[in-house]
Residue frames as a rotation matrix with the C-alpha (Angstrom) as fourth column:
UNK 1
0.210 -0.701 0.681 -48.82
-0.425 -0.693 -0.582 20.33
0.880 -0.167 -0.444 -24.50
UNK 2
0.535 0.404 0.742 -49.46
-0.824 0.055 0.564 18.37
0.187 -0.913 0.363 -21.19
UNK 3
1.000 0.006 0.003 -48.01
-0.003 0.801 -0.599 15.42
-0.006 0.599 0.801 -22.78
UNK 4
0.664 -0.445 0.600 -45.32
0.366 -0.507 -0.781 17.03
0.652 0.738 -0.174 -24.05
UNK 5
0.271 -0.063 0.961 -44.56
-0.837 -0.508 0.203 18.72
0.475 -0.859 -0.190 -20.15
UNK 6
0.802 -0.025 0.597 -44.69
-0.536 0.413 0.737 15.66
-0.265 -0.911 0.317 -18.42
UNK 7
0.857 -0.502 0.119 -42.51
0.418 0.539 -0.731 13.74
0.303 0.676 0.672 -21.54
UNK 8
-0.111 -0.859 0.500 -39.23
-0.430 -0.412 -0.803 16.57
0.896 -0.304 -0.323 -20.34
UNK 9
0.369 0.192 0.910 -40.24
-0.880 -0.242 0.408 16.12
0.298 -0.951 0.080 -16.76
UNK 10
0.760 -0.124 0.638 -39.77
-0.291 0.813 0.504 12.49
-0.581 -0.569 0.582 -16.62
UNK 11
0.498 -0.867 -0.001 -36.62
0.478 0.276 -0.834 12.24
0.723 0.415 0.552 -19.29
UNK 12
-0.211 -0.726 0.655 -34.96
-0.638 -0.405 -0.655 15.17
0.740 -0.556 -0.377 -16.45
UNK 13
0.535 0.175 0.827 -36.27
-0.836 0.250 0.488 13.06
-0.121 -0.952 0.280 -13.87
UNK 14
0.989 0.087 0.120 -34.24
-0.119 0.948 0.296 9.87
-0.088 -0.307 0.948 -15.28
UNK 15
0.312 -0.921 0.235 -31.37
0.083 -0.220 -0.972 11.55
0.947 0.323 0.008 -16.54
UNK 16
-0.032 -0.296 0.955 -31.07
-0.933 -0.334 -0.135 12.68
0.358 -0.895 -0.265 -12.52
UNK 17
0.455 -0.209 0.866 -31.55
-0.851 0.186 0.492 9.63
-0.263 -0.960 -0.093 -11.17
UNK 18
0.912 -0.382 0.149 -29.25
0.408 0.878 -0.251 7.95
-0.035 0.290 0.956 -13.21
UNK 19
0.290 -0.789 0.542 -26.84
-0.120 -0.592 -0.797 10.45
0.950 0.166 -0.266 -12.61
UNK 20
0.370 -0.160 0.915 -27.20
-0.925 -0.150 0.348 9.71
0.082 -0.976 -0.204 -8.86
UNK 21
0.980 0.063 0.187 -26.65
-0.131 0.918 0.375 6.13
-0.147 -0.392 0.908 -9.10
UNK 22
0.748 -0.658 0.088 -23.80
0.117 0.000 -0.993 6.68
0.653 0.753 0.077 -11.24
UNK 23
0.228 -0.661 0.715 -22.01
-0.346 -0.741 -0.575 8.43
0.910 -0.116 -0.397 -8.42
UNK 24
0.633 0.707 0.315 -23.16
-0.742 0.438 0.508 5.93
0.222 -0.555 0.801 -6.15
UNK 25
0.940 -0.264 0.216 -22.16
0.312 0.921 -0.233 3.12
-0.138 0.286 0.948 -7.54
UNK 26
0.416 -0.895 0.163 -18.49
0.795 0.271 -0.543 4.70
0.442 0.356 0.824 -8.41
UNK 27
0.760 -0.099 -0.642 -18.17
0.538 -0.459 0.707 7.10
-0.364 -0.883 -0.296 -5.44
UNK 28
-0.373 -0.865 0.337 -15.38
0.712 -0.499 -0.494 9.54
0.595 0.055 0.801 -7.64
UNK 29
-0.596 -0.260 0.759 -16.77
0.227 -0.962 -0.151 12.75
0.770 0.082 0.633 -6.21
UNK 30
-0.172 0.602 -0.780 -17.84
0.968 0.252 -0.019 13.34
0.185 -0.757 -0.626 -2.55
UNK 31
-0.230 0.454 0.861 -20.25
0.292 -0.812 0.506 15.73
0.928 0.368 0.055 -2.33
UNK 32
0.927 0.254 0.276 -20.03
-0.083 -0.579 0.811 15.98
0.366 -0.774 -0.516 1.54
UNK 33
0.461 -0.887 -0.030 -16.59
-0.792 -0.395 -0.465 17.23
0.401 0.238 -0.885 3.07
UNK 34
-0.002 -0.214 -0.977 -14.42
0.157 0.965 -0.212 14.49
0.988 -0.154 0.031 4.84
UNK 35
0.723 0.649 0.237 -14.73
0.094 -0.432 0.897 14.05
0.685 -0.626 -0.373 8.31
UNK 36
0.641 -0.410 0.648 -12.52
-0.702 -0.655 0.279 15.38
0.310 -0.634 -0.708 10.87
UNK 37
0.124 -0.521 -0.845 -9.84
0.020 0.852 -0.523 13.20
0.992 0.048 0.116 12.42
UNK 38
0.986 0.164 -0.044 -9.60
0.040 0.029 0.999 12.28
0.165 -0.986 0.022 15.65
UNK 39
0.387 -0.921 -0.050 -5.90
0.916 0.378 0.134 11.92
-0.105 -0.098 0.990 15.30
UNK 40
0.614 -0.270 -0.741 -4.06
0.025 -0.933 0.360 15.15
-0.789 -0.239 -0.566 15.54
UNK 41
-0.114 -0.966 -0.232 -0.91
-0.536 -0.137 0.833 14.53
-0.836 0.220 -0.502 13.67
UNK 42
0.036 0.409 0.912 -3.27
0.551 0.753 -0.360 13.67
-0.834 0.515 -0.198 11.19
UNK 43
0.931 0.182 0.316 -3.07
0.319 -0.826 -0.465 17.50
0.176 0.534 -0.827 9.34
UNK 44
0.072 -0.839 -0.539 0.88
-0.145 -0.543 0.827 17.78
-0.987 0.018 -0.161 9.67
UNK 45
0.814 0.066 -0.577 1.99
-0.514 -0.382 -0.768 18.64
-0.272 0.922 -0.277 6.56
UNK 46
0.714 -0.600 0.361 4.78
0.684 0.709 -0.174 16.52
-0.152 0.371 0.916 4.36
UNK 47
0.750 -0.205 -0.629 7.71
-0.092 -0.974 0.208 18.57
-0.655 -0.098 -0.749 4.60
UNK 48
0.490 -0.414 -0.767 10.35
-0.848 -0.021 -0.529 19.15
0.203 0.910 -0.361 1.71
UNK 49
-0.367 -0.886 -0.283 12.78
-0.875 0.432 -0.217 16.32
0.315 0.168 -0.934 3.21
UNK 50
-0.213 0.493 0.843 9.92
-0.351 0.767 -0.537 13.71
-0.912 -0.410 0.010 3.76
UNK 51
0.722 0.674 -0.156 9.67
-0.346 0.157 -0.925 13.58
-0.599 0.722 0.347 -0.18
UNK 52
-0.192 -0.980 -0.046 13.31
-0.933 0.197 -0.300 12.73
0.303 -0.014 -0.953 -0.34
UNK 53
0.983 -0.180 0.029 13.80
0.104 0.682 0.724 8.90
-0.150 -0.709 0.690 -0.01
UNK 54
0.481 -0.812 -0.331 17.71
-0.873 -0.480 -0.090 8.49
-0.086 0.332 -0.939 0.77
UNK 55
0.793 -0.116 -0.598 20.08
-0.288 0.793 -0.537 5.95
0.536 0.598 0.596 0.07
UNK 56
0.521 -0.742 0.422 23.14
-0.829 -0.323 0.457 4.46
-0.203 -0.588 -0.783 2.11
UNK 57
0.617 -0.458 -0.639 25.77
-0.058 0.784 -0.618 2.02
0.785 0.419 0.457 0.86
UNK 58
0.572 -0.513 0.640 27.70
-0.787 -0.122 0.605 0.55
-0.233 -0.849 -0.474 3.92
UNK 59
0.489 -0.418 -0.765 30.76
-0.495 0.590 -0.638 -1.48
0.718 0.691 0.082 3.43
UNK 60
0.415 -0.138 -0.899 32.15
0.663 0.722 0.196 -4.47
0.622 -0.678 0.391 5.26
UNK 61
-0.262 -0.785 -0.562 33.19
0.902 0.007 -0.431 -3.25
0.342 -0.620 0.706 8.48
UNK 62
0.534 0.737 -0.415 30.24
0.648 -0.672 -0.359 -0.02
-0.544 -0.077 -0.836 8.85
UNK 63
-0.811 -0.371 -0.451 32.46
0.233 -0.914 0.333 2.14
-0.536 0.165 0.828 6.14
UNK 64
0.312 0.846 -0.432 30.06
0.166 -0.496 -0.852 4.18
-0.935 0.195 -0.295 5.18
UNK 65
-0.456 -0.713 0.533 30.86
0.782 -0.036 0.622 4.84
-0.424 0.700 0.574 0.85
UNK 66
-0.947 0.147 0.286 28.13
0.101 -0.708 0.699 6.93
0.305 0.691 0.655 -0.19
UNK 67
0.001 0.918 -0.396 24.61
0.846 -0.212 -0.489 8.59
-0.533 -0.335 -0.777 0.97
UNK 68
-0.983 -0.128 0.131 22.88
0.179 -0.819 0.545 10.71
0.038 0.559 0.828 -1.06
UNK 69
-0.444 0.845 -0.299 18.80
-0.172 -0.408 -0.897 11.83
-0.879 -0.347 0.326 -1.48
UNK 70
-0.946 0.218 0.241 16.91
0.244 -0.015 0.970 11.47
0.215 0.976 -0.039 -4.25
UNK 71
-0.454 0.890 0.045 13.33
-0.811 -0.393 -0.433 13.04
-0.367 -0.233 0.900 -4.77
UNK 72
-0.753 0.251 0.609 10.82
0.305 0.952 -0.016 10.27
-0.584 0.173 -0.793 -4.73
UNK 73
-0.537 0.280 -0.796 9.38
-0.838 -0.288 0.464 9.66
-0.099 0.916 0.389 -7.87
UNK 74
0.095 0.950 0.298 6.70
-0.996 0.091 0.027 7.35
-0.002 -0.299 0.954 -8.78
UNK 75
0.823 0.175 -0.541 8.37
-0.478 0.729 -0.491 4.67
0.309 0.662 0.683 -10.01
UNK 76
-0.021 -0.958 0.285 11.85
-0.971 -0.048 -0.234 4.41
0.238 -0.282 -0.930 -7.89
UNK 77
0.901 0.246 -0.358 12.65
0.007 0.816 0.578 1.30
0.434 -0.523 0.733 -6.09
UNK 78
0.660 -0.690 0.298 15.39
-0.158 0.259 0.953 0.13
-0.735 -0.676 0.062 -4.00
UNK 79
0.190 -0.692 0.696 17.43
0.702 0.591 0.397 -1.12
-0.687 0.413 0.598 -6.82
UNK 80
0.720 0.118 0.683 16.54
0.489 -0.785 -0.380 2.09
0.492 0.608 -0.623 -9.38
UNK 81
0.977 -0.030 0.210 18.37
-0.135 -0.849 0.510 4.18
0.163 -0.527 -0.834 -6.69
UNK 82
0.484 -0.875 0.024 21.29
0.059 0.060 0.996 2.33
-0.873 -0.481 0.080 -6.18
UNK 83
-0.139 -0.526 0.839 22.35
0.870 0.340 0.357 1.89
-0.473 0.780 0.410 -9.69
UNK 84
0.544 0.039 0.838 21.90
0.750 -0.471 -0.464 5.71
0.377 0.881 -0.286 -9.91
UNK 85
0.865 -0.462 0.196 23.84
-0.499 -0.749 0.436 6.64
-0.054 -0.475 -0.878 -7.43
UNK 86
0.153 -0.930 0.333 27.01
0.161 0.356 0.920 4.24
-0.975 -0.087 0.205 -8.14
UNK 87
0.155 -0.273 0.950 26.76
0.962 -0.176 -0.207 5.30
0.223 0.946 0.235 -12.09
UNK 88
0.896 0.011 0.443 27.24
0.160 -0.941 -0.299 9.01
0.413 0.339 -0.845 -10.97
UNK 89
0.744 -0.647 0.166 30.01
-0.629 -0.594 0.503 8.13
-0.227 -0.478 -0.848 -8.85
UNK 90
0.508 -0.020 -0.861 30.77
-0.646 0.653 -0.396 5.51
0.570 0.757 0.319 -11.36
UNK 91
-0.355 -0.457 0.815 31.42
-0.820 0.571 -0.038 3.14
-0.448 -0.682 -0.578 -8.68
UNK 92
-0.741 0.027 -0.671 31.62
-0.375 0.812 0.446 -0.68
0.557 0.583 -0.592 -11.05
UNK 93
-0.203 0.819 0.537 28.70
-0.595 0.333 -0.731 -2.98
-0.778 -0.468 0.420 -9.92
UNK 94
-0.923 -0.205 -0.325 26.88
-0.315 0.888 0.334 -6.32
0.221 0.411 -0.885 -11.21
UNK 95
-0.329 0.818 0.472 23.44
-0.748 0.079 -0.659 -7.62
-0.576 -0.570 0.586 -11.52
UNK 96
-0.972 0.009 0.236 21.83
0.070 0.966 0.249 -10.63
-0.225 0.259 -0.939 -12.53
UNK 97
-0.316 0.948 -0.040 18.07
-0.947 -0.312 0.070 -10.68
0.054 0.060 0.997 -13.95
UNK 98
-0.982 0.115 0.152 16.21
0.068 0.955 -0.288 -13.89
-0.178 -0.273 -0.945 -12.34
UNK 99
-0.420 0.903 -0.091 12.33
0.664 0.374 0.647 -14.67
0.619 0.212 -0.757 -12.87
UNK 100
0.306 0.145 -0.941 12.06
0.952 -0.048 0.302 -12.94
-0.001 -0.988 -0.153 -9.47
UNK 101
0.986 -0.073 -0.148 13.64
-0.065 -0.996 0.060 -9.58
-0.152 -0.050 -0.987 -10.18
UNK 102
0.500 -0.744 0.443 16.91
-0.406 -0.654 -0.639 -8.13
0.765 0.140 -0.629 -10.32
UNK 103
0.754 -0.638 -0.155 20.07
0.334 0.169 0.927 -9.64
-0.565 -0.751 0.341 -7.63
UNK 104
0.809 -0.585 0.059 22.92
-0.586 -0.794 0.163 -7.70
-0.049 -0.167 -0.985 -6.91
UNK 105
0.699 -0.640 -0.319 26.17
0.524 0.762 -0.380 -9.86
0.487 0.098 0.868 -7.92
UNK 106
0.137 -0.610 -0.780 28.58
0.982 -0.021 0.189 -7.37
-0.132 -0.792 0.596 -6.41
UNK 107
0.990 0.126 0.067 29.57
0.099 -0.945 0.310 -3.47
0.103 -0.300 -0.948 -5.65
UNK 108
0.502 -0.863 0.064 32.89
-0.859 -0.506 -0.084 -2.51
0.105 -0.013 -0.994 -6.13
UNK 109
-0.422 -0.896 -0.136 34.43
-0.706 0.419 -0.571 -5.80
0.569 -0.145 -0.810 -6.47
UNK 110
-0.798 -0.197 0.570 33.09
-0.518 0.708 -0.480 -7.39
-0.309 -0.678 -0.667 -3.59
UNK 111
-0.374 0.512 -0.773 30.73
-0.438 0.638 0.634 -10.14
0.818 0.576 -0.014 -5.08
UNK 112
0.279 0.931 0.236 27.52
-0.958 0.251 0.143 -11.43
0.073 -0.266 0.961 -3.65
UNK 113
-0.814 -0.433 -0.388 28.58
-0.380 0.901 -0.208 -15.54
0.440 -0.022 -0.898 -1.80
UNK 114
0.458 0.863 -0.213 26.77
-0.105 0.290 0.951 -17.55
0.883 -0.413 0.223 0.40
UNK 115
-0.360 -0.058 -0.931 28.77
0.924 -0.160 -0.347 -16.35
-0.129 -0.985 0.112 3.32
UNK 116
-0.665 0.069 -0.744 28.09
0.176 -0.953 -0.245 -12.33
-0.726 -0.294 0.622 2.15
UNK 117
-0.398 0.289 0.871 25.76
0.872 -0.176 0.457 -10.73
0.285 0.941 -0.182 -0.35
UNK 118
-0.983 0.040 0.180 24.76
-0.011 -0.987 0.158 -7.51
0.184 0.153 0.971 -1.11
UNK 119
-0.089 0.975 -0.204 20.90
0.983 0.119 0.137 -7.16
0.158 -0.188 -0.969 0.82
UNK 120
-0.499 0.443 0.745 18.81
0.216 -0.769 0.602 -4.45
0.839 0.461 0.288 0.98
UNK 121
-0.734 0.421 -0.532 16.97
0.552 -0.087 -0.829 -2.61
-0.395 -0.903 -0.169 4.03
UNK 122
-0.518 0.410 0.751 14.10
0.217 -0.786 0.579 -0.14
0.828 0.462 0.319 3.88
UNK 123
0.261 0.526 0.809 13.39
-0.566 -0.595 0.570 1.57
0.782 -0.607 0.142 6.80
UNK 124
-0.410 -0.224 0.884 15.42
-0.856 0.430 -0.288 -0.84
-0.316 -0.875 -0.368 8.98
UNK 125
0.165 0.188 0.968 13.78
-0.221 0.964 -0.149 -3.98
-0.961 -0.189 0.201 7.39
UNK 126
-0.801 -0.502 0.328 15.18
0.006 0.540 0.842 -6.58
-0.599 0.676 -0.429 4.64
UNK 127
-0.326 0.806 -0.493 13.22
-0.936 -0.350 0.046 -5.98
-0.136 0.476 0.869 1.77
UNK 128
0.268 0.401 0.876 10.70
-0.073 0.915 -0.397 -9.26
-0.961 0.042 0.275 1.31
UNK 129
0.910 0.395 0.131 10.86
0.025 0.263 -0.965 -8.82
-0.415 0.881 0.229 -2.49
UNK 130
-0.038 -0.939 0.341 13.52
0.978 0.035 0.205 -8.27
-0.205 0.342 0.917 -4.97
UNK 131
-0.504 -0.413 -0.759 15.15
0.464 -0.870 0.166 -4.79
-0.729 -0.268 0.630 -4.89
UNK 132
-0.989 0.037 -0.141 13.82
-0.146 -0.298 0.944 -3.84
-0.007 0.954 0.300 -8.37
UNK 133
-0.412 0.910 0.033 10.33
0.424 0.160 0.891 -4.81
0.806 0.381 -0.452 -7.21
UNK 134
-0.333 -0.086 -0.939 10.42
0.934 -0.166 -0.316 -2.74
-0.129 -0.982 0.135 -4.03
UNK 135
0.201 -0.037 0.979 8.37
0.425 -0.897 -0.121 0.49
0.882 0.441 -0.165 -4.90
UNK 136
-0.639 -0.540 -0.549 9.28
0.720 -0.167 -0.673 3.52
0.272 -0.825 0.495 -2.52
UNK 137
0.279 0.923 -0.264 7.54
0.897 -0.152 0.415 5.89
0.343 -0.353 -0.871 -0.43
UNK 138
0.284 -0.075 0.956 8.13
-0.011 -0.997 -0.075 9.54
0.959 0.011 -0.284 0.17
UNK 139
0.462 0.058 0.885 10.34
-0.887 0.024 0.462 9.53
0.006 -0.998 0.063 3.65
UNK 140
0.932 -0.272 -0.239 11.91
0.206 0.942 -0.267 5.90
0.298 0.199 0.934 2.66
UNK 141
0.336 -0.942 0.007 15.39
-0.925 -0.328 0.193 5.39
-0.179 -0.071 -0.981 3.94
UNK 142
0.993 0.072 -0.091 17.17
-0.108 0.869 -0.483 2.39
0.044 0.490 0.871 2.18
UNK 143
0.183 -0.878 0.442 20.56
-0.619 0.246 0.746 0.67
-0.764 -0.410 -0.499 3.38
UNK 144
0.877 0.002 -0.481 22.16
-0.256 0.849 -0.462 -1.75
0.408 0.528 0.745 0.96
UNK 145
0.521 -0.627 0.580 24.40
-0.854 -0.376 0.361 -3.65
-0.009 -0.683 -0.731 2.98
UNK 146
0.121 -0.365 -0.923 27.39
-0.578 0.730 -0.365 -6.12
0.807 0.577 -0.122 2.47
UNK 147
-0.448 -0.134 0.884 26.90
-0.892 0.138 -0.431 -8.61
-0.064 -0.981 -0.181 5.16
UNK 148
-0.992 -0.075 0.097 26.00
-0.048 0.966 0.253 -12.41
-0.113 0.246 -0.963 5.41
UNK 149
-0.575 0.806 0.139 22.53
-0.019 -0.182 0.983 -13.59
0.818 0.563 0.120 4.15
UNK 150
-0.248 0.513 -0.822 21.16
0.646 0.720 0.254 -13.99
0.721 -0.468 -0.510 7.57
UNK 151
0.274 0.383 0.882 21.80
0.236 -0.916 0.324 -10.55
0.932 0.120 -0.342 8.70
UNK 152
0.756 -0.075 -0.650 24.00
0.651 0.193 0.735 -10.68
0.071 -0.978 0.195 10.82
């Protein structure tokens, strides 16, 4: 029987500490709470129109054509958005698929040169990638503006 006692004792005793390592070694589930933040304005809350990225199409000369919101979803990008806000307001449009992503060829006509093309902002800066490879972020604001490639 003694045997028999110590035989459970040490299978619960390896089953535990292979259950600890387990958690160890792949940290899913912290078992002590997180620690405080020194940052205040770390515990504001995301508020309904920070989950909104929005969209703004500016034409030559700052005319504004069309802003709209969209709730950010996991998968948007910069390019997703625009080509779902100019199919609802079926405003015509052009794109080109390159190794590199998606390029805009033109937007109502006005076609993408190598004095103007159709570029992209997010948050105030030219996206690095191609539009279509640009995921967004809850709170994103995204300009697509006709204006020379240098940004001026």
């Amino acid at each position: 029987m003694d045997k028999f006692k110590t035989l459970v004792i040490t299978i619960i005793l390896v089953f535990l500490a292979f259950i600890a390592a387990w958690f160890s070694l792949f940290n899913k589930f912290k078992i002590f709470p997180p620690k405080a933040s020194s940052n205040p304005t770390s515990n504001i809350q995301i508020t309904e129109t920070q989950q909104n990225v929005s969209l703004k199409v500016v034409f030559p000369d700052d005319n504004v054509n069309y802003i709209k919101e969209f709730k950010a979803e996991n998968n948007e990008t910069a390019y997703s958005i625009l080509t779902e806000a100019l199919e609802i307001r079926k405003i015509p449009y052009e794109t080109k698929k390159y190794d590199f992503g998606v390029f805009v060829k033109s937007i109502k006509g006005l076609e993408s040169t190598a004095q103007k093309s159709w570029i992209y902002f997010v948050n105030g800066e030219s996206g690095a990638v191609a539009a279509d490879q640009y995921r967004l972020q809850a709170g994103d604001k995204v300009e697509w503006k006709y204006i020379p490639p240098s940004g001026e």
